[in-house]
Structure formats: structure tokens, C-alpha cells
ZAMARGU-4260 file (C-alpha; in steps of 0.2 Angstrom, whole numbers, plus 5000, padded with zeros to 4 digits):
<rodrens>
0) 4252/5411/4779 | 4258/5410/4762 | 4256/5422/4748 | 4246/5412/4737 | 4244/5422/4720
5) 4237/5414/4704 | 4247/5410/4688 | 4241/5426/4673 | 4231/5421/4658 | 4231/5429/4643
10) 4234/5449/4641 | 4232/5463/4629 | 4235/5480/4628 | 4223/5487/4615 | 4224/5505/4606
15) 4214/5514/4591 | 4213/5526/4578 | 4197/5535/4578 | 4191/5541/4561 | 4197/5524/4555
20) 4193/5511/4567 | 4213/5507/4568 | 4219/5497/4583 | 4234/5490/4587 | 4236/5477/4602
25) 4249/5469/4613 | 4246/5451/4619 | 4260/5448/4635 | 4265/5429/4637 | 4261/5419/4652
30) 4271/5420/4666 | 4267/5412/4685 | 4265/5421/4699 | 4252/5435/4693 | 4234/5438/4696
35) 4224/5436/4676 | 4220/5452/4669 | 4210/5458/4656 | 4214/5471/4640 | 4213/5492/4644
40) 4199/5502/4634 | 4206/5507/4619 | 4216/5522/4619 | 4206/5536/4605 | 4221/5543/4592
45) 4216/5559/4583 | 4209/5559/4564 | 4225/5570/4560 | 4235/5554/4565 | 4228/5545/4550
50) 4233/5555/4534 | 4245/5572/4528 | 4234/5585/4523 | 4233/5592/4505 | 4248/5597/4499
55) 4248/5617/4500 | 4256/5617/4482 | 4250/5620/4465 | 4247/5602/4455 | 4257/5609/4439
60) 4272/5623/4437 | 4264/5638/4439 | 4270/5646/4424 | 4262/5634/4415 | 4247/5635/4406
65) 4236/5633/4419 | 4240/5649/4426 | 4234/5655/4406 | 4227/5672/4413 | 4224/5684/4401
70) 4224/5703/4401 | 4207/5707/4395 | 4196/5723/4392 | 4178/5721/4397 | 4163/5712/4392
75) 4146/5714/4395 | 4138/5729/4400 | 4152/5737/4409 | 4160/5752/4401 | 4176/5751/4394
80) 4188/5761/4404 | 4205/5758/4410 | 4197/5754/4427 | 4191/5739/4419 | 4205/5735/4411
85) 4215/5719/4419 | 4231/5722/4410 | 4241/5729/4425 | 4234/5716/4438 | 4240/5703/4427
90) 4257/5712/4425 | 4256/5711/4444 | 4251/5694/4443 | 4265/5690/4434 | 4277/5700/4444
95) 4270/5688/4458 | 4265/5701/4467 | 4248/5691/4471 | 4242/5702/4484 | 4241/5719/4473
100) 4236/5709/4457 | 4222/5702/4468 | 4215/5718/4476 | 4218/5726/4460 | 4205/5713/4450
105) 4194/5711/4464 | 4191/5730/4462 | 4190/5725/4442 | 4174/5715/4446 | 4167/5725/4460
110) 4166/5737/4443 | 4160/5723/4431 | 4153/5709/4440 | 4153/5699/4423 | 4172/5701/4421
115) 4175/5683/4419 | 4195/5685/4419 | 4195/5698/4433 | 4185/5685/4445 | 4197/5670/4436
120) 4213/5684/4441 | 4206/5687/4457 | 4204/5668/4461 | 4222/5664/4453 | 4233/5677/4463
125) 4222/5671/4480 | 4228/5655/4477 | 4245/5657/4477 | 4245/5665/4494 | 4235/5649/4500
130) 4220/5662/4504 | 4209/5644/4498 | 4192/5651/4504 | 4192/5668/4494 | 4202/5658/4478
135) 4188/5645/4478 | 4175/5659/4479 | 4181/5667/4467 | 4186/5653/4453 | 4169/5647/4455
140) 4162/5666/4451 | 4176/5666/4435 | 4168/5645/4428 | 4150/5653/4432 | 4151/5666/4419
145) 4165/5654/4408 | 4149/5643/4409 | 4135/5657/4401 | 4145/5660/4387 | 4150/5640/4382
150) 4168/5645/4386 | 4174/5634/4401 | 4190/5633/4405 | 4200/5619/4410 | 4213/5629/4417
155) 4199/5638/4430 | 4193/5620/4432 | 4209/5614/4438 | 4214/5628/4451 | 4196/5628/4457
160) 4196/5610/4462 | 4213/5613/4471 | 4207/5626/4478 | 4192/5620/4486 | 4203/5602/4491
165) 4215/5611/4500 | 4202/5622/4508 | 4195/5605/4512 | 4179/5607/4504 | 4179/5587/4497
170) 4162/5588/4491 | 4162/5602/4482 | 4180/5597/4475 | 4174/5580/4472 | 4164/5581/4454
175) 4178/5594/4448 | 4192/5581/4453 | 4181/5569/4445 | 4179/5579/4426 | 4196/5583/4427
180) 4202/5564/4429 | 4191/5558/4416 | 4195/5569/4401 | 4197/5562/4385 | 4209/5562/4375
185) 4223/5564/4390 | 4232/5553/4404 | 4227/5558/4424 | 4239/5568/4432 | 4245/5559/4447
190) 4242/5573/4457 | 4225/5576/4452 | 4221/5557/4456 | 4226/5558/4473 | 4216/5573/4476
195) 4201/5564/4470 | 4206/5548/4479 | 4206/5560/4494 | 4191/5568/4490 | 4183/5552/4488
200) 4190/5545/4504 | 4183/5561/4515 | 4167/5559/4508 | 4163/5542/4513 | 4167/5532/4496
205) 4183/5522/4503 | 4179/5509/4488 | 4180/5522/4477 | 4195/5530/4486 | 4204/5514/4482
210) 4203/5512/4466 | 4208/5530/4464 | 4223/5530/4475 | 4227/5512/4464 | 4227/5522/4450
215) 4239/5539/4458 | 4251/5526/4464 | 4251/5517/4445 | 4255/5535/4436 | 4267/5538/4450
220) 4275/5525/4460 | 4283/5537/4474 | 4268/5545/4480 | 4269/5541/4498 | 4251/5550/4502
225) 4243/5540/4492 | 4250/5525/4499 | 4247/5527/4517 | 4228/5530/4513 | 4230/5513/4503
230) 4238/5506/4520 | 4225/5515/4532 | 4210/5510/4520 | 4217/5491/4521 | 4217/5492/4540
235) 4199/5497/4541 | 4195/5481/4535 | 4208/5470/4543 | 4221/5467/4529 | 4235/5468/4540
240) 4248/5460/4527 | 4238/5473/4513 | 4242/5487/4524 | 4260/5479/4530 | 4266/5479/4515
245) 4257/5496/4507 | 4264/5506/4522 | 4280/5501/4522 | 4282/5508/4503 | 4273/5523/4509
250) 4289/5524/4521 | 4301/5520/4509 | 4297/5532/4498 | 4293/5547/4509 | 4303/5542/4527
255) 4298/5559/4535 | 4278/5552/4537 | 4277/5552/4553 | 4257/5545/4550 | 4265/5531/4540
260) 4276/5526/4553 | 4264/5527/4566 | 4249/5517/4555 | 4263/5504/4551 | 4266/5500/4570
265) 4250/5500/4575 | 4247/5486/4559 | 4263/5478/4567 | 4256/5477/4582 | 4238/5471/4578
270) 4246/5455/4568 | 4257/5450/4581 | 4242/5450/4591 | 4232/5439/4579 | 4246/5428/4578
275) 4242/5409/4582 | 4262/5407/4578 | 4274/5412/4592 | 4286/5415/4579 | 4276/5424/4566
280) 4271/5436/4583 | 4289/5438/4590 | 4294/5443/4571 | 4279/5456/4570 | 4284/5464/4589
285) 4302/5465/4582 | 4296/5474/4566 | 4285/5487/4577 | 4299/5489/4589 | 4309/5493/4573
290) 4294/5506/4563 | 4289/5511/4582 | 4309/5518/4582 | 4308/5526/4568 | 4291/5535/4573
295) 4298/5543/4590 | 4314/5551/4578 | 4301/5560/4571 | 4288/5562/4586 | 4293/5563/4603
300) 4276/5566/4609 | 4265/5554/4621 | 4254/5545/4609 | 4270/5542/4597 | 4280/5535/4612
305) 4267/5526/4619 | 4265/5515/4605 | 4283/5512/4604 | 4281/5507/4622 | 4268/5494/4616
310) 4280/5485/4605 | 4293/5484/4618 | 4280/5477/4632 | 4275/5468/4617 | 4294/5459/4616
315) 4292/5458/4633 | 4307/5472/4634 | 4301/5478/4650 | 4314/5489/4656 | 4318/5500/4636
320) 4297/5501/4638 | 4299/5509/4654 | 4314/5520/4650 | 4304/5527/4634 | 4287/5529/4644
325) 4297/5540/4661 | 4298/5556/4649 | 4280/5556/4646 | 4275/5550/4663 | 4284/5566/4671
330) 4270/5577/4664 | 4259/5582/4675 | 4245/5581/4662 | 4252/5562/4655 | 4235/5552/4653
335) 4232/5536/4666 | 4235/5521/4652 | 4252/5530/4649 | 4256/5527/4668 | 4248/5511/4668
340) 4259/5507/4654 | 4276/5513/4664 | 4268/5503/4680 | 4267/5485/4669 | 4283/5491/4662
345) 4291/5490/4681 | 4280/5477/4687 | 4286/5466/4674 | 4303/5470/4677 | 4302/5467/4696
350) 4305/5485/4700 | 4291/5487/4710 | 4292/5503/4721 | 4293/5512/4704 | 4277/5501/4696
355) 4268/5504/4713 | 4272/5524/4711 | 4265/5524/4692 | 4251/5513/4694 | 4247/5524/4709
360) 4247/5539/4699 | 4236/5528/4686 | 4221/5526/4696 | 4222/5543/4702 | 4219/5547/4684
365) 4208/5536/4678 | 4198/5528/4694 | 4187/5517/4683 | 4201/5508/4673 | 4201/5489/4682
370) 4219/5485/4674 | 4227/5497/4684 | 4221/5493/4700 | 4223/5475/4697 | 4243/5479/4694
375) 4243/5488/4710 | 4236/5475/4719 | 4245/5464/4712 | 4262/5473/4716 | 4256/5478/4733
380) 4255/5459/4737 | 4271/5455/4729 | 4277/5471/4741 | 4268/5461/4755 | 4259/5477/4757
385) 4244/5467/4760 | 4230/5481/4768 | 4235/5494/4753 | 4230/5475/4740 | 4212/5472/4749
390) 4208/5491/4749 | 4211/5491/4731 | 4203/5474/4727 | 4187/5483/4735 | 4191/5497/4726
395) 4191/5487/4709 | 4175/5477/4712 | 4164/5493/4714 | 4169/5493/4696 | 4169/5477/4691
400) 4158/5469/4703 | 4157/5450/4693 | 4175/5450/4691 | 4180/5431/4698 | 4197/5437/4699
405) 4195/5452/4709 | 4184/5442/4721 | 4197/5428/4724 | 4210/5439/4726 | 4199/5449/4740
410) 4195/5434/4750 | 4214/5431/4749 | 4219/5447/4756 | 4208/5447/4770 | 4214/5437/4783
415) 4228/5451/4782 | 4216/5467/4780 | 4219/5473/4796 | 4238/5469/4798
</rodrens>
């Protein structure tokens, strides 16, 4: 009897990036002789993925004068004694021996809580060995007491909202990051607005996170963080050529940003998808395949290579897809769309013992994803394997029980069920 298997519709391989709603999809031409299928559940992509973390470095030179910490004696009730004193801890300080200059002034204001520059010291000399939780505590006690006496300083100001960004405190960085920004009388550092723009962006105010990023990237054209989150925040509301465009300056000027790289194929990937042009489509696979490269010289990790897989499928370059997906596919903890994505590979490239051993692997892992065993079914047909294809058609319709396709294609299988 003949094999009688319908032409495929319309496919699409969906992905996304969690904190952001990112996505990126695949849609595979027509070809004859498949069974239609539908797209995969998207595949969830870490919040670390989607932006580089503060950078662990102060904003300004630290011998300059932010870091104006002054030997004083002390104020308030406290006798004046050399144990008081902070004259050697900001000797120390200045030796950049921040560990001793920090115990030494911690001791200081233990002795004399209201020692304004012992606490200020303390939080300076914490900061610089990235101890962010003790410098922010500390800073905040030095502005407190800066505060009672009228004598704020913007120094403290500065190295207590870096502090608290790069503990990742945003909100409590956030109206610090905000004062500083807005000063009279002087430009915005360029660092200082990305913090804000970062701030502003962790705390739920993208809009606001725009305009601050904007203005980081106006004072200084090269910064690459600020750009990505200008790409990322373009993709949460679908401006693909936006986010195009603002990733690949982020990649330009910072090629090591493995997030940008990754953002940038994801955006590749969802325009070609969108795409009413065949043209326009086929240009925007090409560029993933080319950003999606440049992501796995910098990750060689499953999520990374999976995406550059995508863009291959994507091209319909079937047999690179599956050469790139075999190393991740040979761990024994690779996730099921990874193998579903090496089975479509092989299937596609007629190699079907291999899809068949992937897909079967596939639905092993992940029993309730349909697009898997509709591939294996499909390649056990092509296989002539036609039991294994109605087991797994009945199979797929306890999990899709209205599926039109699933239902043809077991009434097709069994007249062969038992052969």
C-alpha cells in the first residue's frame, strides 16, 4: 500500500528570554513529503543572559578627589585620644592596605560612633576590596552623621551609590544615582548615568531606563552596557530594527559581550521570522548565522549553541545545525528541545537513523512535547518502521487529543499496526 504522507505547513521554532520576554523564532519553508507541525514551547533563558553586571570598578581614578578622606581627630563626645585618631588608618588607606585601614577605623568608630570620617574610612577602604555590603553600611553611617551637621559630601555620596549598585541594591542606589546625575552646575559622568539607567531598569522604570541609558551613550559613545540594555529594552517591546541596530554598536564597541551577541541573534532570528519577504528573511538567517558565530567563540555552552543551531535550521543548513548541536547532545544532562533540535537537524538532512536516535532520546526527556514525537513518527514512516509511527502517533494524541494531524496520520498507520 503506499506511504501516503501529507505535504508540511508552516514551522517555527520558538525561544525566549525570561526576565525580558525576549524570543527569538525559526520559521522552516515548505517542503513535500512531511506531516505539518506545529512550533515547540519556548525554551526559558536566564536573567543573567540579558545584561553584564556592574562593573566591579570605581567610577573615577581612585586617587582622585573622591577618595578625599581625611585624617581627622574626634568630634563629638568621644575623648580625644590617639585611639580615636584616624591618621594612621588613612596612612594605611593610602598605602592601599584596605584591609588594615578598615579594621583599624572600624575600631575608630566602635570608640566614637559619631566619627563621621572613621565610618566614611571604614566604608572607602571596604569598597576597594568589593566587600559592597559592609562599604554601603558603612558609607551610609558616614552621610548620616555628614547629614546632622549640614556637611554632606558629595564624595561619600558618590562611593555610597556605587556601592549599594554594585551590591545590587537598586533601589536604595536609585535616588543617590539620581542626585548625583542632576547636580547643578556640572555635566553627568557617563558612568554614573549607566548606573542610574541600570538602576532604573532593575526597578521596574524601563521608560525611565531609556532615557537614562540615551543619555550615558550621548556622554560616551562606547559604552557597550549601556547599549545592550538599549537593545534588550527595544526587544521587550518588539522594535526589532531598534534593537538590530543598537546591539550591533553594542558589539562593535565591546566584541567580548557574549549577552550582546546572544540578544543580537535572538533579534535576528525573530525578524526573519516576521518577515513577509523571502528576501529580507534569508538576509536576517544569514545575519544570525553570522552574530550566532560569533556568540559560540565566546560560549560554547548548550543555550549559546542552540541558538546558533537555530539560525542554521533557520537557513535550512541542516547538516552545520546538526554538527554544532552533536557536542551538546552527548551530555547526558542535554535538555529534550536540544535533541529535538539535532533530530530536525538529521531529519531534514535525510539522515534518519541518526534523527530517529535524537528524537528518541527527545521524547524520553521531555514526554509531553508533541514536536518531537511528530518527527519521530514522521521518520519512522519514512524508515518504513510503521508499528514504532502508530505507537507514537497514540502516544502524541494522549497529549494532544484534537490534533487533526495526529489523528490522520494514526488512521494511516493502522492498517500496518500490527506488521
Amino acid at each position: 500500500m503506499r506511504n501516503r504522507i501529507p505535504r508540511l505547513g508552516n514551522f517555527a521554532i520558538v525561544i525566549s528570554a525570561a526576565a525580558a520576554i525576549l524570543a527569538a523564532a525559526i520559521s522552516l519553508q515548505a517542503q513535500s513529503s512531511r506531516p505539518r507541525r506545529v512550533a515547540p514551547a519556548p525554551t526559558p533563558t536566564p536573567d543573567t543572559l540579558l545584561g553584564p553586571p556592574p562593573k566591579s570598578s570605581p567610577a573615577t581614578d581612585r586617587n582622585a578627589p573622591l577618595l578625599d578622606v581625611k585624617p581627622a581627630k574626634p568630634i563629638g563626645e568621644a575623648p580625644a585620644s590617639s585611639s580615636t585618631d584616624t591618621t594612621h588608618a588613612f596612612q594605611l588607606f593610602q598605602q592601599k592596605q584596605y584591609a588594615q585601614a578598615a579594621k583599624e577605623a572600624k575600631a575608630i568608630a566602635a570608640i566614637d560612633p559619631a566619627n563621621a570620617e572613621a565610618w566614611k574610612l571604614a566604608g572607602f577602604s571596604e569598597f576597594y576590596l568589593k566587600q559592597y555590603a559592609d562599604a554601603s553600611e558603612d558609607l551610609q553611617k558616614a552621610l548620616d552623621l555628614q547629614r546632622k551637621t549640614d556637611q554632606e559630601d558629595p564624595h561619600t555620596v558618590d562611593a555610597l551609590a556605587e556601592s549599594y549598585t554594585l551590591g545590587e541594591k537598586f533601589d536604595l542606589a536609585l535616588p543617590l544615582l539620581v542626585k548625583i546625575t542632576t547636580r547643578a552646575g556640572t555635566t553627568p559622568d557617563a558612568q554614573f548615568l549607566y548606573y542610574r539607567g541600570l538602576a532604573e531598569f532593575k526597578t521596574g522604570k524601563a521608560d525611565d531606563a531609556e532615557k537614562t541609558f540615551n543619555a550615558a551613550v550621548k556622554a560616551n559613545p562606547k559604552d557597550a552596557a549601556s547599549l545592550l540594555y538599549l537593545g534588550q529594552i527595544a526587544l521587550a517591546r518588539k522594535d526589532l530594527d531598534t534593537a538590530i541596530a543598537t546591539l550591533n554598536r553594542a558589539t562593535v564597541n565591546d566584541p567580548r559581550l557574549a549577552s550582546a551577541w546572544y540578544l543580537l541573534t535572538s533579534a535576528y532570528l525573530r525578524r526573519a521570522t516576521s518577515a513577509t519577504d523571502e528576501t529580507k528573511a534569508s538576509a536576517d538567517y544569514l545575519g544570525a548565522i553570522r552574530t550566532g558565530e560569533a556568540l559560540t567563540r565566546l560560549r560554547s555552552d548548550e543555550e549559546a549553541l542552540g541558538l546558533y543551531a537555530r539560525a542554521l535550521i533557520g537557513a535550512q543548513q541542516y547538516a552545520r545545525a546538526a554538527t554544532v548541536l552533536e557536542s551538546p547532545a552527548a551530555n547526558a544532562n542535554v535538555s529534550g528541545i536540544t535533541l529535538y533540535l539535532l533530530g530536525l537537524s538529521y531529519s531534514r538532512a535525510n539522515n534518519f537513523p541518526k534523527a530517529i536516535a535524537a528524537l528518541e532520546r527527545a521524547v524520553a526527556k521531555t514526554p509531553n512535547d508533541v514536536n518531537s514525537y511528530r518527527e519521530l513518527g514522521y521518520d519512522y514512516e519514512k524508515t518504513k518502521q510503521y508499528p514504532k509511527a502508530f505507537t507514537t502517533y497514540q502516544k502524541a494524541l494522549t497529549i494532544a487529543p484534537d490534533d487533526a494531524d495526529f489523528k490522520e496520520a494514526l488512521e494511516r498507520m493502522r492498517p500496518f499496526a500490527k506488521s
